[in-house]
Backbone as XML, in Angstrom:
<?xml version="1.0"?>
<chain id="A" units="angstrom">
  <residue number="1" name="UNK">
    <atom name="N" x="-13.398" y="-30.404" z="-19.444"/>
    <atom name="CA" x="-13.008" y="-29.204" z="-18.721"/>
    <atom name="C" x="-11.567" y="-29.378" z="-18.238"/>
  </residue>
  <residue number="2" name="UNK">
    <atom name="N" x="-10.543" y="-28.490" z="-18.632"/>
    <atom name="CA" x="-8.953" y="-28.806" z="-18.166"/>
    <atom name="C" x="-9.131" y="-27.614" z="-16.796"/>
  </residue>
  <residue number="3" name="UNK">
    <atom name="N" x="-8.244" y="-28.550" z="-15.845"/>
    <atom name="CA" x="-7.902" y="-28.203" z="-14.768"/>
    <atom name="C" x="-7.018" y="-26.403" z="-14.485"/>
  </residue>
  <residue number="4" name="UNK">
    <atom name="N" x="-6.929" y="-26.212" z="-13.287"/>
    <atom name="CA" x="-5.927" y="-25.016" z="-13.166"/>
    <atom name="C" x="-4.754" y="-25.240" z="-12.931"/>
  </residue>
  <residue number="5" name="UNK">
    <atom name="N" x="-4.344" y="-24.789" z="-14.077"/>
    <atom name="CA" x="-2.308" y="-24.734" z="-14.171"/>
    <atom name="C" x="-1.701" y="-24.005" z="-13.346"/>
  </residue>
  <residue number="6" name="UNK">
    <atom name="N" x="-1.153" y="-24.309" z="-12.034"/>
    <atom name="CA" x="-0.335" y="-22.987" z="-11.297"/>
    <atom name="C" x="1.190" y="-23.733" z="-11.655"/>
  </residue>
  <residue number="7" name="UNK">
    <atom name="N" x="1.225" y="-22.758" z="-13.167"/>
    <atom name="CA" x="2.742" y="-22.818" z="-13.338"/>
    <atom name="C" x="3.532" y="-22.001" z="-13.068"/>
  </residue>
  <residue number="8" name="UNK">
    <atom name="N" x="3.425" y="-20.767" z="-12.781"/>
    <atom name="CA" x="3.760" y="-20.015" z="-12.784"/>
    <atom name="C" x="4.427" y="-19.206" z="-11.089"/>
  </residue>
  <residue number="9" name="UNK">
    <atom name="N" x="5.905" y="-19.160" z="-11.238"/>
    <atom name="CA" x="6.440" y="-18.634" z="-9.544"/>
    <atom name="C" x="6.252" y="-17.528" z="-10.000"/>
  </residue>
  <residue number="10" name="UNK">
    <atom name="N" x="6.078" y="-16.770" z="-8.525"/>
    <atom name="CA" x="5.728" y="-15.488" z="-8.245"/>
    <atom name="C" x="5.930" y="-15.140" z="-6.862"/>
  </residue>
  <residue number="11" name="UNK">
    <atom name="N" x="6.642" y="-14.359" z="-6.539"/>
    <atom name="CA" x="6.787" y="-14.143" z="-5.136"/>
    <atom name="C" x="6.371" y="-12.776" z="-4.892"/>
  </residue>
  <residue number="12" name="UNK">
    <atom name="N" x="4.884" y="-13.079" z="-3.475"/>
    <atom name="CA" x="4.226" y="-11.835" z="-3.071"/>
    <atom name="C" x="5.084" y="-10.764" z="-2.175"/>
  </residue>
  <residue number="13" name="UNK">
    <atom name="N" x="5.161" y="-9.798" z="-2.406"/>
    <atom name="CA" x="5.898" y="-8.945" z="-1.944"/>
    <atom name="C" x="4.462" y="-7.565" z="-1.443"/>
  </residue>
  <residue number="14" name="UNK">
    <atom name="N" x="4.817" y="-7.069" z="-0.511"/>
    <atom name="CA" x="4.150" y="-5.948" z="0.498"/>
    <atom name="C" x="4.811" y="-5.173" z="1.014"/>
  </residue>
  <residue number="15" name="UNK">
    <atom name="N" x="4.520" y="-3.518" z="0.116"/>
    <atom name="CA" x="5.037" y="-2.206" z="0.715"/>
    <atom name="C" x="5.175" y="-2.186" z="2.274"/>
  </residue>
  <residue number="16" name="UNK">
    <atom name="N" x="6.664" y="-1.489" z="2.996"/>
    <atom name="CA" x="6.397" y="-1.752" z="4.253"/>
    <atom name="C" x="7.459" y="-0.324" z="4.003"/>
  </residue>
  <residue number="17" name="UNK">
    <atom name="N" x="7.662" y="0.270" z="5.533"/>
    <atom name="CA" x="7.779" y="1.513" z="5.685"/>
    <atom name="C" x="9.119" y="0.891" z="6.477"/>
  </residue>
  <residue number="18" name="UNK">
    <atom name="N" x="10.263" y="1.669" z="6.246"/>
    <atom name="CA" x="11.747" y="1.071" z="6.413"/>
    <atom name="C" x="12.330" y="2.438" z="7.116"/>
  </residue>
  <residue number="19" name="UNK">
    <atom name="N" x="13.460" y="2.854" z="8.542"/>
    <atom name="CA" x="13.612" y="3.758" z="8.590"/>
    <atom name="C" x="14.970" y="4.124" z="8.337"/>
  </residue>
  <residue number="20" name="UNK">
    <atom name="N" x="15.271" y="5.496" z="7.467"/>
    <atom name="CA" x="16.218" y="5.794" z="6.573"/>
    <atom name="C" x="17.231" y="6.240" z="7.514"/>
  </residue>
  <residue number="21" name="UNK">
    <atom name="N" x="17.211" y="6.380" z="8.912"/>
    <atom name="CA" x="18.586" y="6.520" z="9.682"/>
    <atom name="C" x="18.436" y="8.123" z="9.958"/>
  </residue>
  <residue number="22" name="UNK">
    <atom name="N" x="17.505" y="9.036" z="9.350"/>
    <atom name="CA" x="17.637" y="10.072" z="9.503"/>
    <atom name="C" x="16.363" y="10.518" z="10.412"/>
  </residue>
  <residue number="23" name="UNK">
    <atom name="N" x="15.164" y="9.382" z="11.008"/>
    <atom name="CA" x="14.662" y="9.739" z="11.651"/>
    <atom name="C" x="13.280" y="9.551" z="11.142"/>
  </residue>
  <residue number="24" name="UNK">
    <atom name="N" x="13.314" y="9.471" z="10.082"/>
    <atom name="CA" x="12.069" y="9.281" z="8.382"/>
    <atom name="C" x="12.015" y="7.580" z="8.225"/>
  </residue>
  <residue number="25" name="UNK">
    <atom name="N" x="11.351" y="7.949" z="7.252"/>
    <atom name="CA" x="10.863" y="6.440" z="6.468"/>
    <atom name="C" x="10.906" y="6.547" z="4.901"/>
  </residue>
  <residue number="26" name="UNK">
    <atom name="N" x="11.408" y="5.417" z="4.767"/>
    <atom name="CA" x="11.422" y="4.871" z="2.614"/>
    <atom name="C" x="10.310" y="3.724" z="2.800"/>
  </residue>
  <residue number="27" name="UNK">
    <atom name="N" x="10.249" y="3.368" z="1.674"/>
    <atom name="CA" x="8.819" y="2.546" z="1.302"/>
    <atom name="C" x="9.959" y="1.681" z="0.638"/>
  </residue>
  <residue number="28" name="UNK">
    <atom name="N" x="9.711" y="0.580" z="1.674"/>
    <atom name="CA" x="10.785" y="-0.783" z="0.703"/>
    <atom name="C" x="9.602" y="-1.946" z="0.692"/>
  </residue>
  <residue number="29" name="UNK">
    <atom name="N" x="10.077" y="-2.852" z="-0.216"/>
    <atom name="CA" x="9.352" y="-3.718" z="-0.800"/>
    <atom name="C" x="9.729" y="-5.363" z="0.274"/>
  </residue>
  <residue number="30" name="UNK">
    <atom name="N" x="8.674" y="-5.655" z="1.223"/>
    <atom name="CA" x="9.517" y="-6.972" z="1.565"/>
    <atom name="C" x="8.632" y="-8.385" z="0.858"/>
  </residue>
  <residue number="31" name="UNK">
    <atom name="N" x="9.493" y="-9.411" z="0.799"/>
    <atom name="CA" x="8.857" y="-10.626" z="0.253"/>
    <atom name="C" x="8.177" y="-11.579" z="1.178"/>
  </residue>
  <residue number="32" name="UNK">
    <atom name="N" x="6.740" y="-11.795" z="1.349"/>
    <atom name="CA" x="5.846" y="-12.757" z="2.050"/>
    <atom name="C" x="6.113" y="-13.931" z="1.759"/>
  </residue>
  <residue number="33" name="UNK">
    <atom name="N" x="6.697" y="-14.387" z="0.442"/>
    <atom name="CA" x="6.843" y="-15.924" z="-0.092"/>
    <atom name="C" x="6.340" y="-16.022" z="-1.479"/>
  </residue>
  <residue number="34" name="UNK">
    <atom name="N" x="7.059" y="-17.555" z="-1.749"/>
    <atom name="CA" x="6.663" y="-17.538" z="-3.023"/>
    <atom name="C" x="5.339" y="-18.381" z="-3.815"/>
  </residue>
  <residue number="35" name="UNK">
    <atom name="N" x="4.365" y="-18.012" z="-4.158"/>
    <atom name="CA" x="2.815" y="-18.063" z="-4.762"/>
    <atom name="C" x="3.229" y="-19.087" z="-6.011"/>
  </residue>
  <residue number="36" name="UNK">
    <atom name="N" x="2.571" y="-19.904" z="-6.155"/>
    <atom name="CA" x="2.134" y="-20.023" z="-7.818"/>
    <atom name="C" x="0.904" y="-20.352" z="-8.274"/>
  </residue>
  <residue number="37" name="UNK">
    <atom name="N" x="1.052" y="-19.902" z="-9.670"/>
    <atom name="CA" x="-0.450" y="-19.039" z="-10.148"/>
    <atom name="C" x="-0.597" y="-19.682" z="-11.354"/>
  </residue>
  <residue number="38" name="UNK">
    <atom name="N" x="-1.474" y="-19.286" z="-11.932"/>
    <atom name="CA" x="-1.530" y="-19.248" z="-13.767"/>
    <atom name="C" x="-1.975" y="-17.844" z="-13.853"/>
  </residue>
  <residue number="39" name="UNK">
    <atom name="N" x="-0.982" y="-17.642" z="-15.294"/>
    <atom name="CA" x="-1.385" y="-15.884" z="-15.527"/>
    <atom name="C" x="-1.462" y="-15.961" z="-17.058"/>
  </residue>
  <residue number="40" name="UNK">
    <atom name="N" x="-2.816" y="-15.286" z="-17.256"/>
    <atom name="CA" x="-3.959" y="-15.320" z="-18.291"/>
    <atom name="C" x="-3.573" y="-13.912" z="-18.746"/>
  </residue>
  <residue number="41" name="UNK">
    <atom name="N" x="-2.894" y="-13.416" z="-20.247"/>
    <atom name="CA" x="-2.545" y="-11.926" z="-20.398"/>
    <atom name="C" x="-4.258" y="-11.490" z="-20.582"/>
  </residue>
  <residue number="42" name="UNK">
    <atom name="N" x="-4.615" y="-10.327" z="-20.281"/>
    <atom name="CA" x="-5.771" y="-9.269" z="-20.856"/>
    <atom name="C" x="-5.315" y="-8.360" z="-22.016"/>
  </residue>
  <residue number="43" name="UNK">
    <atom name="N" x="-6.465" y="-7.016" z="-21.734"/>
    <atom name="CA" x="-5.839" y="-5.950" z="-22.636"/>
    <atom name="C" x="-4.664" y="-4.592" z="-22.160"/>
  </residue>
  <residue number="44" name="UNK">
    <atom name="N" x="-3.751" y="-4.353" z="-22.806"/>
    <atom name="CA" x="-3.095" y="-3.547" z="-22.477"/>
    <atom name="C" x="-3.635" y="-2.207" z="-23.136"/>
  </residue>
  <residue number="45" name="UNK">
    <atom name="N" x="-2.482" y="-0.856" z="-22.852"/>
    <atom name="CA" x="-2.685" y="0.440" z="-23.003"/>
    <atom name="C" x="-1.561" y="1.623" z="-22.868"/>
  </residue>
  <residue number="46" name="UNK">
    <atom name="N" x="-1.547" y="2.378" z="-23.275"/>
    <atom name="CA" x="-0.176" y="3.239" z="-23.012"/>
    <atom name="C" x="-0.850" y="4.192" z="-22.339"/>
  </residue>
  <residue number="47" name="UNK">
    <atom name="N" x="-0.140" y="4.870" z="-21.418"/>
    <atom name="CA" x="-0.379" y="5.882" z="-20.637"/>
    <atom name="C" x="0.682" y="6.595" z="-20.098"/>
  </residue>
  <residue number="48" name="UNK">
    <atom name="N" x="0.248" y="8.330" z="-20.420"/>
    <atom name="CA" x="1.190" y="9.431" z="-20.391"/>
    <atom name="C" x="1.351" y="9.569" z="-18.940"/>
  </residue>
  <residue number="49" name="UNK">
    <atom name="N" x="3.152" y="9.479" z="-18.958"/>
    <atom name="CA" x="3.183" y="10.098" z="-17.346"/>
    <atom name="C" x="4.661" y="10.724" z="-17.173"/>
  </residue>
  <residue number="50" name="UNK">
    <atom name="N" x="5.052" y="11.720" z="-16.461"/>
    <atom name="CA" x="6.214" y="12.609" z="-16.420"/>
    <atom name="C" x="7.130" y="12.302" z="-16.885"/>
  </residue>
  <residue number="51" name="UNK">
    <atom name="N" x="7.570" y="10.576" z="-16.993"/>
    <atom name="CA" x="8.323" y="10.552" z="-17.837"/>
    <atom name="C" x="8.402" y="10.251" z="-19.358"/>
  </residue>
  <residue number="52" name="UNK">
    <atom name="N" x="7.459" y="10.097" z="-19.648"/>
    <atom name="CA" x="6.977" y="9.847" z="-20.826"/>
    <atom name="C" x="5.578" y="9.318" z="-20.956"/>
  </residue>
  <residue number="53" name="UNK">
    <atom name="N" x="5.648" y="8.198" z="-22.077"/>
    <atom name="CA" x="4.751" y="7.199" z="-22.015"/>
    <atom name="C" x="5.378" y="5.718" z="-21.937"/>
  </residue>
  <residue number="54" name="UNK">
    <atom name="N" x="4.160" y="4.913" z="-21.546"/>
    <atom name="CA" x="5.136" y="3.715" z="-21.221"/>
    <atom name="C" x="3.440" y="2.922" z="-21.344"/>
  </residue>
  <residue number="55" name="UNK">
    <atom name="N" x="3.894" y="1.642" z="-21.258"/>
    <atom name="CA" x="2.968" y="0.297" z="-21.809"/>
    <atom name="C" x="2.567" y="-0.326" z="-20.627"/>
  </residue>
  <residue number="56" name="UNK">
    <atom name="N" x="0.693" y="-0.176" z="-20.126"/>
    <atom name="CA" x="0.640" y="-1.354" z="-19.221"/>
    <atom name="C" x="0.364" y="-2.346" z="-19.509"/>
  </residue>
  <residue number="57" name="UNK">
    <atom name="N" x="0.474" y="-3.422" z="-19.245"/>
    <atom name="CA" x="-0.037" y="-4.612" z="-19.889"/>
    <atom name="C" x="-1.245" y="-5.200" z="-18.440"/>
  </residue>
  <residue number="58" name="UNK">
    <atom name="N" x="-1.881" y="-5.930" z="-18.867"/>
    <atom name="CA" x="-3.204" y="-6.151" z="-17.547"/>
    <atom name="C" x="-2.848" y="-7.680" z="-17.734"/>
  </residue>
  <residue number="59" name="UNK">
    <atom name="N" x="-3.119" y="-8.474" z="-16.429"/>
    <atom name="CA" x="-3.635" y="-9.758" z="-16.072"/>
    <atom name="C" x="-3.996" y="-10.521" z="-15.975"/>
  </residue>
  <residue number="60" name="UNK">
    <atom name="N" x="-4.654" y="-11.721" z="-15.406"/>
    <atom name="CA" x="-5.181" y="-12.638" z="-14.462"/>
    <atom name="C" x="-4.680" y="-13.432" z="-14.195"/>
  </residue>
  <residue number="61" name="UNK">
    <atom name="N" x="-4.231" y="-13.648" z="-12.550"/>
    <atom name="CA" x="-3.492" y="-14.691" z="-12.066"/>
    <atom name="C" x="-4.592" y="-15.470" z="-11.164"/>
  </residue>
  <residue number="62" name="UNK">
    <atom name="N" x="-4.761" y="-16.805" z="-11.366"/>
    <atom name="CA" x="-5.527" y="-17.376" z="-10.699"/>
    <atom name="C" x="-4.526" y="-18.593" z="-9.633"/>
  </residue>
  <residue number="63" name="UNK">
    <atom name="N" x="-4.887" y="-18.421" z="-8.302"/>
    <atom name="CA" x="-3.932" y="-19.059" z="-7.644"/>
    <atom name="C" x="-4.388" y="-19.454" z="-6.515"/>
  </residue>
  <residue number="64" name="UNK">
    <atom name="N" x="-4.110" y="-20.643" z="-5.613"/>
    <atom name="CA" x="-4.562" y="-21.247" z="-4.377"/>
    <atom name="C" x="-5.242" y="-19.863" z="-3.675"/>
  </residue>
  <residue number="65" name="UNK">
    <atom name="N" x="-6.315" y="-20.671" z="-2.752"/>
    <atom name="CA" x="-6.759" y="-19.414" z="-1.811"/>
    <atom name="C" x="-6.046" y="-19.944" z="-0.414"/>
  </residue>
  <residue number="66" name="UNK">
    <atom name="N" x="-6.092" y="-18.609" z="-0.034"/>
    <atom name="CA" x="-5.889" y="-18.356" z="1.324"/>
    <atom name="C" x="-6.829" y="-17.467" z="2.426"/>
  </residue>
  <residue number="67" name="UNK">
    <atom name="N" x="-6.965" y="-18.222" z="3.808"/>
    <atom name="CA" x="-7.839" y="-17.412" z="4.672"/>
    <atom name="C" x="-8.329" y="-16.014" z="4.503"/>
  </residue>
  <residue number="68" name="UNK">
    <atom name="N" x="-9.036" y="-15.011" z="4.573"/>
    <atom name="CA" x="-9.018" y="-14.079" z="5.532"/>
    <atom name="C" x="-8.287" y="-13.590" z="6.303"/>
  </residue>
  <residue number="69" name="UNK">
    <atom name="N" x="-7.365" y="-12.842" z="5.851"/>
    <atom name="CA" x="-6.389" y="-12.308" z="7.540"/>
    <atom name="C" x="-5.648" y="-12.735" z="7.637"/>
  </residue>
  <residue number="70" name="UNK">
    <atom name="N" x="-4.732" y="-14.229" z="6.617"/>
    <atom name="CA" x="-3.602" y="-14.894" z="6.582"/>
    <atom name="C" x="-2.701" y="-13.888" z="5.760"/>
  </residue>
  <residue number="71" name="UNK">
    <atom name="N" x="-1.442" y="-14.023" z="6.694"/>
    <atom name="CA" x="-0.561" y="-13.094" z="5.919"/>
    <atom name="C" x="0.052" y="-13.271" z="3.953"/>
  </residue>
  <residue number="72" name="UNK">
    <atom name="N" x="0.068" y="-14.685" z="3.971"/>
    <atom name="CA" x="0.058" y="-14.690" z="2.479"/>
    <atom name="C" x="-0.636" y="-14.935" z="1.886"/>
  </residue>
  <residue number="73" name="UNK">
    <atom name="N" x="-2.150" y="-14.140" z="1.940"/>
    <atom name="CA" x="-3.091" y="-13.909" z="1.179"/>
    <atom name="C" x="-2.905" y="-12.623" z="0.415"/>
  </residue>
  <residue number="74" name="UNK">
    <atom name="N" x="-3.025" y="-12.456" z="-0.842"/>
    <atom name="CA" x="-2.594" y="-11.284" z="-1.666"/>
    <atom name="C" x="-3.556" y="-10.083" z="-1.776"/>
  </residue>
  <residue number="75" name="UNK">
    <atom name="N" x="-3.249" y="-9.076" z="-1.449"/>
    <atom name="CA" x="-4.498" y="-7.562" z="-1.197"/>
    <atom name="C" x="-4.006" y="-6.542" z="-2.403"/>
  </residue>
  <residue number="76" name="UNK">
    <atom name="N" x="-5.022" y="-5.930" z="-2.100"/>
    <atom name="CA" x="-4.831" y="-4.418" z="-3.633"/>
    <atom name="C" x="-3.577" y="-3.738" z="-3.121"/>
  </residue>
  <residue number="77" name="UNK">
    <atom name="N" x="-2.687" y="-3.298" z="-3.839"/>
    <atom name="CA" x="-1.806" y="-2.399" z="-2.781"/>
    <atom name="C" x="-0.500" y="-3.601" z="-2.712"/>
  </residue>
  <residue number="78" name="UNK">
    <atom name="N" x="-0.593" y="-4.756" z="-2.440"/>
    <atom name="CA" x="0.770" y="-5.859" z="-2.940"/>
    <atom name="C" x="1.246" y="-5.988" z="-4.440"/>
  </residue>
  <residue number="79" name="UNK">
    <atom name="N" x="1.932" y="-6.900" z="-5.169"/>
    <atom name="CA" x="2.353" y="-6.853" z="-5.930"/>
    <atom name="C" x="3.335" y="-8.568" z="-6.170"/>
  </residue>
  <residue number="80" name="UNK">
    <atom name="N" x="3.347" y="-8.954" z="-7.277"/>
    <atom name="CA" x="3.882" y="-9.821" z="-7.587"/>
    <atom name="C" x="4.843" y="-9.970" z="-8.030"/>
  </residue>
  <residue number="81" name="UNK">
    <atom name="N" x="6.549" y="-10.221" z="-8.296"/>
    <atom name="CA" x="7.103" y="-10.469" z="-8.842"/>
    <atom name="C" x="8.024" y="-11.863" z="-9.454"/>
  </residue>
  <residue number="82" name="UNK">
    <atom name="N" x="8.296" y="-11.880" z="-10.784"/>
    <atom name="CA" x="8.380" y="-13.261" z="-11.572"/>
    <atom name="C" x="10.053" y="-12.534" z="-12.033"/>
  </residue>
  <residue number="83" name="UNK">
    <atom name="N" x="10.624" y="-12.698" z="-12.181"/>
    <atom name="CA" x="12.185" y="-12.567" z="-12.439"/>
    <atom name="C" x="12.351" y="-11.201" z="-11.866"/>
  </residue>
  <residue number="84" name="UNK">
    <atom name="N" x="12.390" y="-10.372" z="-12.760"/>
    <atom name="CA" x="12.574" y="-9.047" z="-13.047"/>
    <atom name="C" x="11.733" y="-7.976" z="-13.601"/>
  </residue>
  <residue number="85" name="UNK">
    <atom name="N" x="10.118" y="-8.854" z="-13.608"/>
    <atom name="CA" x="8.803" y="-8.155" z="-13.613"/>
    <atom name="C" x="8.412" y="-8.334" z="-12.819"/>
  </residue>
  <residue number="86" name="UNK">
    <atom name="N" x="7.602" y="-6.732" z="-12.435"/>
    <atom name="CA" x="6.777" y="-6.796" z="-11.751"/>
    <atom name="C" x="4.752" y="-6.186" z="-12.054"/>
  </residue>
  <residue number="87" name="UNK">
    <atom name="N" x="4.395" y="-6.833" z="-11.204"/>
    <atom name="CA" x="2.932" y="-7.041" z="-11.771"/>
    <atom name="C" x="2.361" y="-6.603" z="-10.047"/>
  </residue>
  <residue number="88" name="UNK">
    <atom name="N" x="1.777" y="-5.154" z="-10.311"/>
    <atom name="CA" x="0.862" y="-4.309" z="-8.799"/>
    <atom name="C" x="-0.628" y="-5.173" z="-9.199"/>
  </residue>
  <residue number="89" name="UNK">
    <atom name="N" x="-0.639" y="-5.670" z="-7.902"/>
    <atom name="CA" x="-2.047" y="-6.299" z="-7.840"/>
    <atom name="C" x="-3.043" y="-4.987" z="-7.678"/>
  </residue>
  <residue number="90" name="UNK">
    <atom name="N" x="-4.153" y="-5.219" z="-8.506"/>
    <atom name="CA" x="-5.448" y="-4.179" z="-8.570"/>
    <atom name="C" x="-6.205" y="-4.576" z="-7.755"/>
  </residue>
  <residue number="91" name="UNK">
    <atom name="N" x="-6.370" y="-5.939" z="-7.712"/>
    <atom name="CA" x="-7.848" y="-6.417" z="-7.023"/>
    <atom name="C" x="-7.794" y="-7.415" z="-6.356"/>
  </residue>
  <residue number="92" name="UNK">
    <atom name="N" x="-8.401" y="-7.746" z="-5.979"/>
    <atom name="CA" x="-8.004" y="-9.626" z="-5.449"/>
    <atom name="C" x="-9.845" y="-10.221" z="-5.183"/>
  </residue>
  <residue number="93" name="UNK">
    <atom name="N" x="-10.253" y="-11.010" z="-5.987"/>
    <atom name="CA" x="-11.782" y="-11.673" z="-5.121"/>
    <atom name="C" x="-11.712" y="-13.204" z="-5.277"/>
  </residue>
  <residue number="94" name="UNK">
    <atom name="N" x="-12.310" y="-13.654" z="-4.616"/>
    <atom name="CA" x="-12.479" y="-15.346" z="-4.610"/>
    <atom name="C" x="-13.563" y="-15.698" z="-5.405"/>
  </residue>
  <residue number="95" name="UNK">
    <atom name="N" x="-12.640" y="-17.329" z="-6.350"/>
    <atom name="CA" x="-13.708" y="-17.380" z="-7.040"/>
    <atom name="C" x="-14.868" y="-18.653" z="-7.156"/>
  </residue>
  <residue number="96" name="UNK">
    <atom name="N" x="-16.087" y="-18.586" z="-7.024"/>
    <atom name="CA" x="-17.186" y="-19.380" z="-7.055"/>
    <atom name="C" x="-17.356" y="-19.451" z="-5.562"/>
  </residue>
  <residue number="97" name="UNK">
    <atom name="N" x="-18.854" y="-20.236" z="-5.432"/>
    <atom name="CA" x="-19.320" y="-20.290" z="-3.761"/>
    <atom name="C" x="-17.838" y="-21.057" z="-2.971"/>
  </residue>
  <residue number="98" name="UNK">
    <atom name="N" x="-17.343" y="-22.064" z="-3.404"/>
    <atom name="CA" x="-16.478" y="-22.763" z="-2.629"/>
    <atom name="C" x="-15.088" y="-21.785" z="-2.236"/>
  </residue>
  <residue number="99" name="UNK">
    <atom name="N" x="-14.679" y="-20.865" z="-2.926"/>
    <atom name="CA" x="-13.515" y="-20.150" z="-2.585"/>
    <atom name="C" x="-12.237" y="-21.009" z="-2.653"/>
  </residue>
  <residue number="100" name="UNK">
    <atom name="N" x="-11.914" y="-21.724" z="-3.692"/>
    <atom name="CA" x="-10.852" y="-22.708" z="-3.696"/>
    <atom name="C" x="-9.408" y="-21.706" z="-4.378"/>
  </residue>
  <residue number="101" name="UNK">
    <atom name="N" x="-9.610" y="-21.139" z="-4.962"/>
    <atom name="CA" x="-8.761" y="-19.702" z="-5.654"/>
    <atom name="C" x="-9.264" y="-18.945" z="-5.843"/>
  </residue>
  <residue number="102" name="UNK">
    <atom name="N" x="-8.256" y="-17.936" z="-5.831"/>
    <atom name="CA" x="-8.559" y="-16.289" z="-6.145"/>
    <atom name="C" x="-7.868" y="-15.599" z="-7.256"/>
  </residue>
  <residue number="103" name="UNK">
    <atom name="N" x="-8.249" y="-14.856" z="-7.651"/>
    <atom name="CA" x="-8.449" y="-14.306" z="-8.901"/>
    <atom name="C" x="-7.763" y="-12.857" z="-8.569"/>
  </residue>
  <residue number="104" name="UNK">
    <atom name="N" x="-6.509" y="-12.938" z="-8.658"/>
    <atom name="CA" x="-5.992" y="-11.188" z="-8.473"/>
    <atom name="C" x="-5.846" y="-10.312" z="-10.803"/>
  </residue>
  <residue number="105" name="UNK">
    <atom name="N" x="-6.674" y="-9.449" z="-10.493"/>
    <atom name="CA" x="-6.418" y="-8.575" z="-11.476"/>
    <atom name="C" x="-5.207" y="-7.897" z="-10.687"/>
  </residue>
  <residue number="106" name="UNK">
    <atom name="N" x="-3.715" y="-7.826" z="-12.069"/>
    <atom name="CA" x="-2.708" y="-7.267" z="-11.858"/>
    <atom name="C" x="-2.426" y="-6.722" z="-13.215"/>
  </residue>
  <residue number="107" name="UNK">
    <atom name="N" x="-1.601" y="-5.491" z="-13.338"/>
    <atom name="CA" x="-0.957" y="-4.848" z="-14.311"/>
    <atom name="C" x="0.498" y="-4.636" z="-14.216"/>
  </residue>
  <residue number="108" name="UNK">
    <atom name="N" x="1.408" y="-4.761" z="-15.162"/>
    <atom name="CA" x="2.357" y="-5.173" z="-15.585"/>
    <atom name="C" x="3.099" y="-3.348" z="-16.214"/>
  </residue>
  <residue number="109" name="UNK">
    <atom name="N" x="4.110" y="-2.289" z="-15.576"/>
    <atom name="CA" x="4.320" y="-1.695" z="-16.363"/>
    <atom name="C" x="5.653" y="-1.601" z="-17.233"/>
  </residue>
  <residue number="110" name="UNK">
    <atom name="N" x="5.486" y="-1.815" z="-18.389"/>
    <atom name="CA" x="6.441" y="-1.697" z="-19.442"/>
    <atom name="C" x="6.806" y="-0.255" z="-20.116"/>
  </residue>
  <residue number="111" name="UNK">
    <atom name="N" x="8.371" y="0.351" z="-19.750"/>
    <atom name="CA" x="8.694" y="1.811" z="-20.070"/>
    <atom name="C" x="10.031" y="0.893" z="-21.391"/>
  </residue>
  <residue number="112" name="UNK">
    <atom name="N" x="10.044" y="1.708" z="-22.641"/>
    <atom name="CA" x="10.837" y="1.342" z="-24.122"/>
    <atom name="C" x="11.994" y="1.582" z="-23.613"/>
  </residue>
</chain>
């Protein structure tokens, strides 16, 4: 049985609400730190959207766990990024009785 490879950097990043000076809010992206994972490709798919179509590609990053309620624990709604991709986490569950890593399903979108 071979072990889990966390080769892979990734720094978790979480939508946060920023105010634009005019009294409002933008949705900026801030960085929690940087994760490493192993990421297992799935199946991808194209899907039509206003601006065209464009390519998702799907996941699995398996990576250290973290608490309950610890801020760099990764939730649906965060997102990962590795250079200049980015990968929206879908899911996040822990895996086996011991909870030693977690298992975020993420998708990857690719526009030509």
């Amino acid at each position: 049985m071979s072990g889990v490879r966390l080769n892979r950097r990734l720094v978790l990043e979480r939508e946060s609400a920023m105010p634009d000076g005019a009294g409002g809010r933008n949705a900026a992206w801030a960085a929690l730190g940087t994760i490493w994972g192993e990421m297992t490709p799935r199946s991808g798919r194209e899907a039509n959207i206003d601006a065209g179509t464009v390519a998702r590609a799907g996941y699995r990053v398996k990576l250290r766990a973290q608490p309950q309620g610890h801020e760099g624990r990764p939730r649906p709604g965060d997102r990962f990024r590795s250079g200049t991709r980015v990968f929206d986490i879908l899911s996040v569950q822990e895996e086996g009785p011991a909870a030693r890593h977690l298992i975020c399903n993420v998708e990857e979108e690719v526009t030509p």
